[in-house]
N, C-alpha and C positions, 0 to 999 in steps of 0.2 A: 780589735773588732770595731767598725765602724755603724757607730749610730744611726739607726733607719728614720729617717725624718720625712715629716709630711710636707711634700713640695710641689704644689699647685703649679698646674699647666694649663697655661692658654695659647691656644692657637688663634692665627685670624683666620678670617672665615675666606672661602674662596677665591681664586682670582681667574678674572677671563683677560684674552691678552697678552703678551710679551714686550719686556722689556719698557722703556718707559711708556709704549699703550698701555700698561698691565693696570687695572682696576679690579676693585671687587665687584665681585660679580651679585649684582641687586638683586637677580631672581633668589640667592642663599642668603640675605639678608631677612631679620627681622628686631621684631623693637629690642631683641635683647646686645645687639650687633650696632643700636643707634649712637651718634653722638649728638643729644638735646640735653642740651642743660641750662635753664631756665636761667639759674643764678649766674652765667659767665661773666653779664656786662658789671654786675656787683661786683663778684669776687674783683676783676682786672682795675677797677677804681679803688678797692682796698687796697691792692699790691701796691700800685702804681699809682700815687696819690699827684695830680697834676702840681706843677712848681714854675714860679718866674718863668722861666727859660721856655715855657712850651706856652704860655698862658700868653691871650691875644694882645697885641698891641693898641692901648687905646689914647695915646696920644698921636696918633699918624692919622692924617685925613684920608677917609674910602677913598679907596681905588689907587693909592698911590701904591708902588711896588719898589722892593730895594733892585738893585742893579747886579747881576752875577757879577764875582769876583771875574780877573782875568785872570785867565793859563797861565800859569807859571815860565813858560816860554813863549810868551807874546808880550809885545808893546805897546800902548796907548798913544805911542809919540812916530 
C-alpha cells in the first residue's frame, strides 16, 4: 500500500504569447506572483564574498587599459 503524502503544487501564473514571445501575462499577476526582495544585494555579498582576482587594480594609472590577448591562429609578426 503506498503512503498518501502531502505534496504541494504550484503552478505559474499565465502566459500570453508563443514560443520565445511567451511572457507572463501582467494583467494575472499580483503581489503574491512578485519577485521583490529587498535582502538580494545582501544575501549575493554573503555568498559571494569579493577576492584578489575581482578586486580593482590600484597600482595602474587611470585610463590605462591591458591589451586583448591575440587569436590563437593569428600573428603579431
Amino acid at each position: 500500500m503506498t503512503k498518501q503524502r502531502n505534496n504541494p503544487v504550484a503552478s505559474p501564473p499565465p502566459t500570453v504569447g508563443e514560443g520565445c514571445l511567451a511572457r507572463y501575462d501582467p494583467e494575472a499577476l499580483d503581489d503574491t506572483d512578485g519577485t521583490d526582495f529587498p535582502g538580494a544585494a545582501e544575501l549575493w555579498q554573503q555568498l559571494n564574498p569579493p577576492d584578489a582576482a575581482s578586486a580593482p587594480a590600484t597600482d595602474v594609472p587611470a585610463g590605462t587599459q591591458t591589451p586583448a590577448p591575440q587569436p590563437a591562429d593569428k600573428s603579431s609578426t
